[in-house]
C-alpha positions as CSV (number, residue, x, y, z in Angstrom):
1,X,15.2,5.0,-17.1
2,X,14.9,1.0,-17.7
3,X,13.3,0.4,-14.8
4,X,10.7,3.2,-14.8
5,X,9.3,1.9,-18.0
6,X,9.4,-1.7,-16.7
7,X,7.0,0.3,-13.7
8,X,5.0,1.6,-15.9
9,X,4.7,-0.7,-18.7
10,X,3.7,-3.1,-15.9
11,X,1.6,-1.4,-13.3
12,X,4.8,-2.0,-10.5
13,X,4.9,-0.1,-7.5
14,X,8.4,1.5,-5.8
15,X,8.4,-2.0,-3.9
16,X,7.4,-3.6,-7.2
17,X,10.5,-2.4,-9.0
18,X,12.8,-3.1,-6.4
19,X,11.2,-7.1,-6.1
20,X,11.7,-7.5,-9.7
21,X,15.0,-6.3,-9.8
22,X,16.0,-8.7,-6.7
23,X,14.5,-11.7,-9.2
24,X,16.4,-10.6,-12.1
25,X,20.1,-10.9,-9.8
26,X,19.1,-14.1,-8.3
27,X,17.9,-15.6,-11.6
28,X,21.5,-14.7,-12.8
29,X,23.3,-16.0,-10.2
30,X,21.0,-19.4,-10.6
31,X,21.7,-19.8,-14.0
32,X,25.5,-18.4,-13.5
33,X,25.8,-21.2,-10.5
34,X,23.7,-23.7,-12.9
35,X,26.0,-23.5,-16.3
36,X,29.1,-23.5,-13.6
37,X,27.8,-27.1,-12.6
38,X,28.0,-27.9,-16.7
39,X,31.5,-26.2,-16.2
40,X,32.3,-28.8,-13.6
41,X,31.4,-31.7,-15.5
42,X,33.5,-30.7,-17.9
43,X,36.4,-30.1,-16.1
44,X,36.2,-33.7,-15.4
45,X,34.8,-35.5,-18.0
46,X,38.3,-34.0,-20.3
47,X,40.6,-35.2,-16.8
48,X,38.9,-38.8,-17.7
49,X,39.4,-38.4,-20.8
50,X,43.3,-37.2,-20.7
51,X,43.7,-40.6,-18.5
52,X,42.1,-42.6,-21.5
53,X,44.4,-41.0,-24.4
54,X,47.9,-39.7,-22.3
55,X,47.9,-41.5,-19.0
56,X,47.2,-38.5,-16.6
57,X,46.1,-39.4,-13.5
58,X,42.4,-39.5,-12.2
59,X,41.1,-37.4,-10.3
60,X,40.9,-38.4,-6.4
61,X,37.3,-38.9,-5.6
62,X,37.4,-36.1,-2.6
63,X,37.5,-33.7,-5.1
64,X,34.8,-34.7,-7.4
65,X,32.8,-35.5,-4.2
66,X,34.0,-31.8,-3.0
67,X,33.0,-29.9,-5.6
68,X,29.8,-31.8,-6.2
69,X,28.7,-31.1,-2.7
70,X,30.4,-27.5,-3.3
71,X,28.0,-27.5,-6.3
72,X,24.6,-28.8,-4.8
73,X,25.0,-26.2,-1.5
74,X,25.3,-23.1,-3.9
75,X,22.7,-24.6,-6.0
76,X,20.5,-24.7,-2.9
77,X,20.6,-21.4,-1.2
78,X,20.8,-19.8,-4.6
79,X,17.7,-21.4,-5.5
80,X,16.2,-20.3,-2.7
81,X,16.8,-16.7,-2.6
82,X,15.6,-17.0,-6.3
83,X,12.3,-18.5,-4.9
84,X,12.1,-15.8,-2.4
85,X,12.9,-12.6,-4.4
86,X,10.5,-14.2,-7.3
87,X,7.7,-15.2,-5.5
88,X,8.1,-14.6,-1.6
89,X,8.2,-11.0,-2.2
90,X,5.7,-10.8,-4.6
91,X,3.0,-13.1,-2.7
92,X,4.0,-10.7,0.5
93,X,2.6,-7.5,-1.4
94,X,0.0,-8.5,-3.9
95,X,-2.4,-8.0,-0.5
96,X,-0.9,-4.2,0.3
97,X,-1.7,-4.0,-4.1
98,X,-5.5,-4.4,-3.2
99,X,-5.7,-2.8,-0.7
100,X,-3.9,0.6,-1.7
101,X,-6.4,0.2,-5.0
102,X,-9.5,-0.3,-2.6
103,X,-8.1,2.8,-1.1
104,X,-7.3,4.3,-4.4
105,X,-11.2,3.6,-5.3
106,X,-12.2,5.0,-2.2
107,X,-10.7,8.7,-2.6
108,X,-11.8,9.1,-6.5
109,X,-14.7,11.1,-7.1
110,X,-18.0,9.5,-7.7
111,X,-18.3,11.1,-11.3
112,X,-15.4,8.4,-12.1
113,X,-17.8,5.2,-10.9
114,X,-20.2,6.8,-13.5
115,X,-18.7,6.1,-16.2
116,X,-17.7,2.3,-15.3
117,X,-19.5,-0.5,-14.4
118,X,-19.4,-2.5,-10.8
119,X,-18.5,-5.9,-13.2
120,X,-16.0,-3.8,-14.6
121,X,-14.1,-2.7,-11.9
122,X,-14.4,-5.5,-10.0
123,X,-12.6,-7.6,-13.1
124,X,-9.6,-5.2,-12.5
125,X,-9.5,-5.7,-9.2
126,X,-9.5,-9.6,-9.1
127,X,-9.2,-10.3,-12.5
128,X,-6.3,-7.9,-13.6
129,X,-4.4,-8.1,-10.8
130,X,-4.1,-11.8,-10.5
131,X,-2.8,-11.8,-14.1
132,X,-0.3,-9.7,-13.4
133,X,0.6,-10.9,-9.8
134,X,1.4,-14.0,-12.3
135,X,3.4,-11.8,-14.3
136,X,5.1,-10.1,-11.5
137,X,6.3,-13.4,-9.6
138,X,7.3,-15.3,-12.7
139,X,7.9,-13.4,-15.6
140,X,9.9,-10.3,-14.9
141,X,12.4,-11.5,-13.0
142,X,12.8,-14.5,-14.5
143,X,12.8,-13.4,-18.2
144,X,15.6,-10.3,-17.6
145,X,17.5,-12.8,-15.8
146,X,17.5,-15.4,-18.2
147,X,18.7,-12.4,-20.6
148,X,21.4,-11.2,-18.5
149,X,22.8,-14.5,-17.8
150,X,22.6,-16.0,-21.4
151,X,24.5,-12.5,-22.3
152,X,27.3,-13.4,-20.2
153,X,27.6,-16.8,-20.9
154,X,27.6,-16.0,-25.0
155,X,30.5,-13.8,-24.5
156,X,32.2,-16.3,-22.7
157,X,31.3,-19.1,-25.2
158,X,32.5,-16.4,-28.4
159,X,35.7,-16.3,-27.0
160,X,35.4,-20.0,-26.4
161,X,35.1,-20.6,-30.1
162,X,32.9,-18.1,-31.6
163,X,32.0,-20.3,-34.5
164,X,30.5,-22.9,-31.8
165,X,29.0,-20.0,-30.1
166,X,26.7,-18.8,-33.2
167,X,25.6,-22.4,-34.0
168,X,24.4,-22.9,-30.7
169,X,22.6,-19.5,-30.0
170,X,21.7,-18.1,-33.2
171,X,18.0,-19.2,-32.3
172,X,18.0,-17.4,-29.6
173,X,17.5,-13.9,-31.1
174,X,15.4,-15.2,-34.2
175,X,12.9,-17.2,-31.3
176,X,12.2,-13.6,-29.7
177,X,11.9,-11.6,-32.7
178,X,9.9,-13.9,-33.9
179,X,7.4,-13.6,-30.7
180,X,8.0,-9.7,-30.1
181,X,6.6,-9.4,-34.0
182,X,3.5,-10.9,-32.5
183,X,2.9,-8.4,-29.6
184,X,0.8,-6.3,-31.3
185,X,-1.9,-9.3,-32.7
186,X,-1.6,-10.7,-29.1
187,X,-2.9,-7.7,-27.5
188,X,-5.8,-7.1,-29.7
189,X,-6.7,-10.9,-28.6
190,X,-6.4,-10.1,-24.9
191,X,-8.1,-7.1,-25.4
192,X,-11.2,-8.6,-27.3
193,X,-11.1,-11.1,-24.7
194,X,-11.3,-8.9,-21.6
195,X,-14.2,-7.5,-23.5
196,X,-16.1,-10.4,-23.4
197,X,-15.3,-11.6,-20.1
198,X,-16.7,-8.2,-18.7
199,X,-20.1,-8.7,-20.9
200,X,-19.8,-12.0,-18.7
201,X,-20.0,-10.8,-15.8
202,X,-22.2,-7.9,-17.1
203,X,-24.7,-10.2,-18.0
204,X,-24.0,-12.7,-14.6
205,X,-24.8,-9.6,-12.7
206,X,-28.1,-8.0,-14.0
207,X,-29.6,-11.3,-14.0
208,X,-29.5,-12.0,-10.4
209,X,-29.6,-8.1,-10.0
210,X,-32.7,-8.0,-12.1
211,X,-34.4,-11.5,-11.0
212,X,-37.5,-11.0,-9.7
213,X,-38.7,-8.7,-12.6
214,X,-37.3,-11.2,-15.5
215,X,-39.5,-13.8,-14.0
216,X,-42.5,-11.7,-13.5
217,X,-42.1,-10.6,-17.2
218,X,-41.6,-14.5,-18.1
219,X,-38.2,-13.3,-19.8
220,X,-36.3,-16.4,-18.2
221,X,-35.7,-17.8,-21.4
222,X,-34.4,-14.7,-23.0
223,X,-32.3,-13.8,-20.6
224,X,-30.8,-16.9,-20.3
225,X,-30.0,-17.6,-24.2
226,X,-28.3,-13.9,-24.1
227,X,-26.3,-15.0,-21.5
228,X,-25.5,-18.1,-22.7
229,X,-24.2,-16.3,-26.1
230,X,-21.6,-14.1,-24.1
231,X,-20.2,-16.8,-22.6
232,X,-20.0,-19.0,-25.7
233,X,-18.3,-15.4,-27.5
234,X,-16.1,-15.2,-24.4
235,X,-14.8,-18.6,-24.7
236,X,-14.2,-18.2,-28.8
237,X,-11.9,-15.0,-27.8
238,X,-10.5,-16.8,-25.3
239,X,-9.5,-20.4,-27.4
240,X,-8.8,-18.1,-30.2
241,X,-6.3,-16.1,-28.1
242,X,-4.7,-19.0,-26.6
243,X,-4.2,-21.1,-30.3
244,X,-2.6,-17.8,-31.9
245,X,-0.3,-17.5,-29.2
246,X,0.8,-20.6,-28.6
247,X,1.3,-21.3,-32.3
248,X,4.2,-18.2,-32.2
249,X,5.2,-19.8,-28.6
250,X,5.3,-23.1,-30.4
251,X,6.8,-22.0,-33.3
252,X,9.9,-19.8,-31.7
253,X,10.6,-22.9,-29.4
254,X,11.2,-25.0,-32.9
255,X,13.5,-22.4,-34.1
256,X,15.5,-22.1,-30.7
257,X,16.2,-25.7,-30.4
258,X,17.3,-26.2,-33.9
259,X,20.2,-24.8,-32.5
260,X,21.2,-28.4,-31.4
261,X,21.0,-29.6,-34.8
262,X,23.3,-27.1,-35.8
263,X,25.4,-27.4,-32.7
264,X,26.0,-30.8,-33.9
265,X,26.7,-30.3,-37.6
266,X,28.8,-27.3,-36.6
267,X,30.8,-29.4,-34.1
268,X,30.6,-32.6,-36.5
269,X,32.2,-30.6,-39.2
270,X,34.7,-29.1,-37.5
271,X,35.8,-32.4,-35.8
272,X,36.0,-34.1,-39.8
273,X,38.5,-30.8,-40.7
274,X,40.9,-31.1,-37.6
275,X,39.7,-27.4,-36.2
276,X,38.1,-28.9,-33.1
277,X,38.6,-32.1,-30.7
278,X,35.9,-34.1,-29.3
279,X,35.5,-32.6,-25.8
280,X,35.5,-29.0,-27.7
281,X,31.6,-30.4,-29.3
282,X,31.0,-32.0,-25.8
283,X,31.5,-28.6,-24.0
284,X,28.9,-27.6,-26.0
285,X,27.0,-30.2,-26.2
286,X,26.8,-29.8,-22.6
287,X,25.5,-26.1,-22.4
288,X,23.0,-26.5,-25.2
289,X,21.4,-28.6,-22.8
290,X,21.0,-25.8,-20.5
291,X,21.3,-22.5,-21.7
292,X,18.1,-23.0,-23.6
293,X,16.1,-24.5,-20.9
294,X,15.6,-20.8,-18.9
295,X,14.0,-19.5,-22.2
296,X,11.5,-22.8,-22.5
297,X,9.5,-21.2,-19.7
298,X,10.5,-17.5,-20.8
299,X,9.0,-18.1,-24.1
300,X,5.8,-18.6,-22.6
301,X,6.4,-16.0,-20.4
302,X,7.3,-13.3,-22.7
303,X,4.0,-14.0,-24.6
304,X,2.1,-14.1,-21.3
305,X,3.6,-10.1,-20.6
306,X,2.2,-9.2,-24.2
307,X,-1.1,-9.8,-23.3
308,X,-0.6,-8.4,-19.7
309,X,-0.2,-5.2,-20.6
310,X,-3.8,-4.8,-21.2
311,X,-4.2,-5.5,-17.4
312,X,-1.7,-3.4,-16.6
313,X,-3.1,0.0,-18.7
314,X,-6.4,-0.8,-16.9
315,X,-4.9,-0.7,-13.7
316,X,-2.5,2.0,-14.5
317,X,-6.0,4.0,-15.7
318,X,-6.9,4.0,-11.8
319,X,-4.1,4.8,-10.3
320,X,-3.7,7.8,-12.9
321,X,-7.0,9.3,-12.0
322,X,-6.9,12.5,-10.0
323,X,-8.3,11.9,-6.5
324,X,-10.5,14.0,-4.4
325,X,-8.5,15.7,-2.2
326,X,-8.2,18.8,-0.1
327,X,-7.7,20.1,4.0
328,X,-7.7,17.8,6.9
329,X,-9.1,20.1,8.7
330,X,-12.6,21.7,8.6
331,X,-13.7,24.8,10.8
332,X,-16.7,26.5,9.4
333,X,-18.6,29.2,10.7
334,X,-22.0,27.8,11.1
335,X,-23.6,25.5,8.5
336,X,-25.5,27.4,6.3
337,X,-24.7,26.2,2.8
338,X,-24.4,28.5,-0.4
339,X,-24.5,27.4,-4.1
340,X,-22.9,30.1,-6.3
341,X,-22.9,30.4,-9.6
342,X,-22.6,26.6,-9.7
343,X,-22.3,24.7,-12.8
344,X,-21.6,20.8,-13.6
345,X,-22.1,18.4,-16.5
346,X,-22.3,15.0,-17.1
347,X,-19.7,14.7,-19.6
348,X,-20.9,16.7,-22.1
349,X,-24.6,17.0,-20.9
350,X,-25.1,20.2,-18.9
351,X,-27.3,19.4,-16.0
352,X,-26.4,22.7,-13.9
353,X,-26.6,26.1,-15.5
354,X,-25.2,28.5,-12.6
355,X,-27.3,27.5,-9.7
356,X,-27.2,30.1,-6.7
357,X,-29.0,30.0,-3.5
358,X,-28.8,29.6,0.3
359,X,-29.8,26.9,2.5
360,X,-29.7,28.4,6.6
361,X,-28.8,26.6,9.3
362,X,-31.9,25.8,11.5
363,X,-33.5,25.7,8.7
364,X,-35.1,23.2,5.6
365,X,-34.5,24.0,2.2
366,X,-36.6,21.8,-0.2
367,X,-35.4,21.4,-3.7
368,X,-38.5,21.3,-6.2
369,X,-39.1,20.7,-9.8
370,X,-39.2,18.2,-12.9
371,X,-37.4,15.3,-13.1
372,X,-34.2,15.7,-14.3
373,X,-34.1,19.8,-13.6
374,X,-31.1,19.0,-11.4
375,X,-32.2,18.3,-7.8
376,X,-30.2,15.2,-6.9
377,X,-27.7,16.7,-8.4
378,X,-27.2,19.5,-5.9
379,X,-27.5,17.5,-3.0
380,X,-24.6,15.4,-4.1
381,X,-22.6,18.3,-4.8
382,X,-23.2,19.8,-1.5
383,X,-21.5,16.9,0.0
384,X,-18.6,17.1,-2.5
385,X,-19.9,13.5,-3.8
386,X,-18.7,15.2,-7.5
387,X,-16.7,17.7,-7.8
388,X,-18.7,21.2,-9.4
389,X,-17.6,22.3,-13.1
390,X,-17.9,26.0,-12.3
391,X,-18.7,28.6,-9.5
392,X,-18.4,27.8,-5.7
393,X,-20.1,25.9,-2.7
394,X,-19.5,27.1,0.7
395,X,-20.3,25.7,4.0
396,X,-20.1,28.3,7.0
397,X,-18.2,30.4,4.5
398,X,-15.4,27.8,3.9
399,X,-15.6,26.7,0.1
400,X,-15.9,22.7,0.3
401,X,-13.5,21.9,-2.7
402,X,-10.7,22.7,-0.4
403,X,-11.6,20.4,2.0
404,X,-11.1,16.0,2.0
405,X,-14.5,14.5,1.2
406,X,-13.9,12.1,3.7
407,X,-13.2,15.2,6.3
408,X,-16.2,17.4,5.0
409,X,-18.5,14.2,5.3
410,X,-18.0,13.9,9.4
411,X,-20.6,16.8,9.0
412,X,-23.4,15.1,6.8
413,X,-26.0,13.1,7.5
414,X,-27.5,11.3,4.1
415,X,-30.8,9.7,4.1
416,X,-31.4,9.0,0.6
417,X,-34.7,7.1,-0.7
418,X,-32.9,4.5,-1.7
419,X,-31.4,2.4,1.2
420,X,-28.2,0.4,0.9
421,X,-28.1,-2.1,4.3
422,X,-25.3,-4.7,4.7
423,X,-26.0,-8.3,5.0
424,X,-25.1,-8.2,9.1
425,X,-27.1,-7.2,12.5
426,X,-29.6,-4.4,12.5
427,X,-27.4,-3.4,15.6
428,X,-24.4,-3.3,12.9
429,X,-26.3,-1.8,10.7
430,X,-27.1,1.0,12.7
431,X,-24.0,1.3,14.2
432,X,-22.4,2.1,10.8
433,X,-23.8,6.3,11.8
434,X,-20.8,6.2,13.6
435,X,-18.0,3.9,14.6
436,X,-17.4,2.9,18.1
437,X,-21.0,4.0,19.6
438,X,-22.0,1.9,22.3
439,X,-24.7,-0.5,22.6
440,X,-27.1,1.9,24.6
441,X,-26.4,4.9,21.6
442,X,-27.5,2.8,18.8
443,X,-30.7,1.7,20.9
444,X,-31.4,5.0,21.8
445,X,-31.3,6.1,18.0
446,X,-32.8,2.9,16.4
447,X,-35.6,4.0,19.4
448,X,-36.0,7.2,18.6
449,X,-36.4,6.5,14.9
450,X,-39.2,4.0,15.9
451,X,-37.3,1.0,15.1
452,X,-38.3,-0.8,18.8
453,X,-41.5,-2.0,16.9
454,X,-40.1,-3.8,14.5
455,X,-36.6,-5.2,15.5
456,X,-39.4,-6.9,18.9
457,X,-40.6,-9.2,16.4
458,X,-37.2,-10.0,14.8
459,X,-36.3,-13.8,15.7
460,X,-33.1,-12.4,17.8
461,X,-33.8,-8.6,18.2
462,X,-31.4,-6.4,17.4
463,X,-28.6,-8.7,16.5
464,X,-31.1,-10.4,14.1
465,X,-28.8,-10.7,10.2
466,X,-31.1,-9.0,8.1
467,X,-29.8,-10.6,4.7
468,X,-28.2,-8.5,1.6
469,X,-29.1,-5.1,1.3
470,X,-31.9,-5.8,4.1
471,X,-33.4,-8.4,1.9
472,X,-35.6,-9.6,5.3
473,X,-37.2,-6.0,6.0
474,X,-39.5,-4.3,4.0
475,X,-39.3,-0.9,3.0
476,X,-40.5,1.5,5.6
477,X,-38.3,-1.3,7.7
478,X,-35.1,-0.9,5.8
479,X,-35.9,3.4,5.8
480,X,-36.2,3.5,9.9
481,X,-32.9,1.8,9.9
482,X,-31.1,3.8,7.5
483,X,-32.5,7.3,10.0
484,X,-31.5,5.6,12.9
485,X,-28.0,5.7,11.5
486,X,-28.7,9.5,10.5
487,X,-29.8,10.3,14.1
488,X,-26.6,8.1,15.9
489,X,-24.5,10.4,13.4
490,X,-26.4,13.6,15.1
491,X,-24.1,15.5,12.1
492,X,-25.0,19.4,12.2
493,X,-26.3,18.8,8.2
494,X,-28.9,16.6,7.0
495,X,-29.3,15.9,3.2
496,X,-32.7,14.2,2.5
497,X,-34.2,12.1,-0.9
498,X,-37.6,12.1,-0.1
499,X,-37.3,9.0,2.2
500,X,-40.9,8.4,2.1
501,X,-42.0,8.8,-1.6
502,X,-42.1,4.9,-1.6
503,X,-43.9,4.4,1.7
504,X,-47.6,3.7,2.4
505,X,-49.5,5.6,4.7
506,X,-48.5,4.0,8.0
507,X,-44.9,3.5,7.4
508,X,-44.9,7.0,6.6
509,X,-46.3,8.3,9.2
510,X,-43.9,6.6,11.3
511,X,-40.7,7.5,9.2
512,X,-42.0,11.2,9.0
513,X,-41.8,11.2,12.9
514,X,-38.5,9.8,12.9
515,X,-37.5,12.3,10.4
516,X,-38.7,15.1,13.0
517,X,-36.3,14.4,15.4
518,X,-33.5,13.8,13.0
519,X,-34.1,17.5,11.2
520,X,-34.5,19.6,14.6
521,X,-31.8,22.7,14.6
522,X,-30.0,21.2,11.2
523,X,-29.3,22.5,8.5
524,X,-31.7,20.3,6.0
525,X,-31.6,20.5,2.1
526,X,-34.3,18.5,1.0
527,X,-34.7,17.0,-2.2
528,X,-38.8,16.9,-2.6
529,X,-40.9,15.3,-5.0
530,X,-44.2,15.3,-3.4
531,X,-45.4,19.0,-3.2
532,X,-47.4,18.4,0.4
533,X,-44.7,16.9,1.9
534,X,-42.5,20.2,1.6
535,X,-45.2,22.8,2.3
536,X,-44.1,23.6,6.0
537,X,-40.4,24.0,5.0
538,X,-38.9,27.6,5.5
539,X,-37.8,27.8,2.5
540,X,-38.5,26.4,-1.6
541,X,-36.2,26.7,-4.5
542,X,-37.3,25.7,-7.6
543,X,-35.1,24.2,-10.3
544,X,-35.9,23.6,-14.0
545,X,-33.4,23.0,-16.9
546,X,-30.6,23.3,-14.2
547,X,-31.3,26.6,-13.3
548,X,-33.2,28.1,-10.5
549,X,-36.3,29.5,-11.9
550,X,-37.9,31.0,-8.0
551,X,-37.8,30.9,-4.4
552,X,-39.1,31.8,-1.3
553,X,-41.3,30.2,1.6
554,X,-44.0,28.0,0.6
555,X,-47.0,30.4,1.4
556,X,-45.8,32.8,-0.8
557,X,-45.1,31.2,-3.8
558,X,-48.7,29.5,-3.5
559,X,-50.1,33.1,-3.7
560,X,-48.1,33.5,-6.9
561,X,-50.4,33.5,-9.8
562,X,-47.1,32.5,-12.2
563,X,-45.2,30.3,-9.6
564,X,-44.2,27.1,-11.1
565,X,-44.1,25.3,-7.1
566,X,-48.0,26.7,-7.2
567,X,-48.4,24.9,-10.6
568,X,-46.7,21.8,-9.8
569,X,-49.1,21.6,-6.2
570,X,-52.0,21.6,-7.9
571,X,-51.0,19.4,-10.6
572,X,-50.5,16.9,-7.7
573,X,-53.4,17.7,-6.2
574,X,-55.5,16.7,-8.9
575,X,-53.9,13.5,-9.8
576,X,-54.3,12.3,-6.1
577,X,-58.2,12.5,-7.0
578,X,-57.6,10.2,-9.8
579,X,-59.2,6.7,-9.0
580,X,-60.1,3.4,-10.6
């Protein structure tokens, strides 16, 4: 029961737990081994004294060079099976700790990366887990070892001389009530000052995101001031953090070590009444030395775990968020895709209000109407990007939330408006449509999505780096690319974003020929925001408000006197006449 609060409180895995609990038995047996070397000194300082007072021999110098060599050897290996079970271990795993959160991130529904921020997630991944892979190699283990092995060395100094005992320890107690009384103030620091070390990188990241339109606006100077005042905020939470905990650290460490003033008055007095001998306040002289110097460091650490347990809730908040899961398998009868009934919300703003139609295989589907009537979001829900709050999708009659995103995806292809590239080769690039083509299938796609007369110009061709996100093409560029992928994919559906809303003329021409041979025999759900460019689909479904309001083939719902798509065509139509 301990230990699985420990897990939790901490954000430990199974391997975690088991690490930790190999630190806390080795830092015992350290400090064990360590006070036993006190113990040994002892032993002999009292036979050297016995020869001073009575005449007892001294001890022969093989034995105290034995049991100093005796001493030293255990010290060693103990030491460094400490070292390894406290920071091997923990150094060993904290890569399989990203990684199984990267995979963590990758399997949770998009919904959840709606609600937080890139700079945000990325500070749990760096940021929170290299505050508590600090906590995990040396604090745990260390701090419930330096408890275990003072408990067993204050029983054995009570029934030394119990009265020696409590002079020497009683700090020990008031030092950590002292600092546990502060957890609570500590936390609120730590969380204030996560706060504004996120705004930081908020701030860091929209700039640069955002720089070509704060200098076209001349907002330089703006942006830089607000940036400027979120870093000076995060470096007041941060000293103020720091000062209030290390004035409790500070102030518990005072407290512990006036147990050596007391040690001594203690011992003194005793000595003066003829209750104790010399060596008696030696002995103890002896361990005060070092049975307080594990809680030096542990004072500091136990502070330290206060404020980790903001980090650890954060990272506990991912790994507690349900996953999209389902069937590894996926055998569907054809590809037509149905929407029944289907509901969904963004938290609590309905953006779906029991959608039903039918997109055919072999066919397009377009997906018309105002912004914000719920197109986008249908597309993403046919791919099981989000999960639907009510009714059913099916694809060949199989419904899709039984089935593993990542499984139901080998049967998508996405061309979105919006491309993301990756700052490697345009071959690269391409070959991302599917892992493992060969050479000649991603120039045969890249061809056939008429990328030939572009990469031909390209200093080294196809194995040209096109820069972040594609930062070296331009649009239409960056589009061909992103079909070329589509077409090496060759997946049986096809969701589109109107890839050439964005286009001029001759780029479009060119993508819309590309598209051609991409969509031939698919099953194609188009989301369209340019009426003309969706007039020879086979069929139109019109959404408004998050509900579908008509459908039908193009023709016919032109001849409609009350269609909304014949409304929304001529609307268009009329503003392309407008001129300057």
């Amino acid at each position: 029961m301990f230990w699985k609060k420990v897990q939790t409180k901490y954000a430990l895995t199974d391997q975690g737990v088991k690490n930790t609990q190999q630190g806390t038995f080795w830092t015992v047996i350290v400090n064990l081994v360590v006070m036993a070397g006190m113990g040994i000194l002892y032993t002999l300082m009292s036979r050297f004294m016995d020869t001073l007072t009575g005449g007892a021999p001294l001890p022969g110098a093989l034995l105290f060079i034995g049991l100093t060599v005796i001493f030293l050897a255990l010290s060693f290996l103990t030491h460094l099976q400490q070292y390894r079970a406290t920071y091997g271990l923990v150094y060993g795993e904290i890569k399989t700790i990203r990684i199984s959160l990267a995979e963590r991130l990758r399997k949770l529904p998009l919904g959840y990366f709606g609600k937080r921020d890139l700079a945000d997630l990325t500070e749990t991944i760096m940021g929170d887990v290299n505050r508590l892979e600090h906590v995990w190699s040396h604090c745990l283990g260390y701090l419930y070892g330096s408890w275990i092995s003072t408990a067993i060395i204050a029983v054995c100094l009570f029934a030394f001389d119990w009265r020696m005992a409590l002079a020497c320890l009683w700090g020990v107690p008031v030092a950590f009530a002292l600092l546990y009384g502060s957890r609570k103030l500590a936390k609120k620091k730590s969380e204030l000052t996560k706060e504004a070390a996120i705004q930081v990188a908020d701030g860091i990241q929209e700039t640069l995101e955002n720089i070509r339109e704060i200098r076209a606006t001349n907002q330089e100077a703006r942006f830089i001031d607000g940036l400027n005042g979120k870093i000076d905020y995060h470096e007041k939470t941060m000293l103020s953090g720091e000062l209030s905990t290390g004035i409790f650290v500070n102030t518990a460490s005072v407290i512990m070590r006036l147990g050596v003033a007391t040690t001594i008055l203690m011992g003194t007095n005793l000595i003066l009444s003829g209750q104790i001998d010399f060596m008696r306040l030696f002995m103890f002289l002896l361990v005060i030395t070092r049975v307080y110097a594990p809680f030096d460091q542990a004072l500091a650490l136990i502070a330290e775990m206060f404020i980790s347990q903001v980090s650890a809730n954060r990272l506990m908040e991912i790994r507690n968020t349900p996953t999209a899961e389902g069937a590894e398998t996926f055998s569907p009868k054809g590809h037509d895709i149905e929407f029944e009934d289907v509901r969904f919300a963004y938290d609590d703003q309905q953006v779906l209000r029991g959608v039903s139609f039918t997109a055919r295989e072999g066919e397009v589907t377009a997906l018309v109407g105002p912004s914000g009537s719920g197109k986008s979001t249908c597309a993403r829900l046919a791919a099981r990007l989000w999960d639907i709050g009510g009714g059913t999708i099916r694809v060949g009659g199989v419904d899709i939330s039984t089935i593993d995103p990542e499984v139901l995806l080998t049967d998508y292809s996405m061309v979105f408006q919006d491309v993301v590239l990756f700052d490697d080769t345009v071959m690269e690039n391409i070959r991302l449509g599917r892992h493992g083509a060969t050479d000649l299938e991603v120039l045969a796609a890249a061809k056939a999505a008429n990328c030939d007369e572009f990469v031909s110009k390209l200093p080294q061709g196809y194995q040209t780096p096109i820069g972040e996100n594609g930062a070296k093409l331009s649009g239409g560029e960056r589009q061909r690319i992103s079909i070329a992928r589509a077409l090496l994919k060759d997946a049986p559906i096809v969701l589109l974003d109107e890839a050439t809303a964005s286009l001029d003329v001759e780029n479009e021409t060119k993508v819309q020929g590309a598209l051609s041979r991409l969509l031939a025999g698919k099953t194609v759900l188009v989301i369209a925001h340019r009426m003309r460019t969706v007039e020879a689909a086979d069929q139109i479904v019109v959404l408004a408000d998050g509900k579908v309001v008509e459908s039908g083939r193009p023709k016919d719902l032109l001849r409609r006197e009350d269609s909304m798509f014949r409304r929304m065509t001529k609307l268009q139509a009329s503003s392309a006449e407008w001129s300057i």
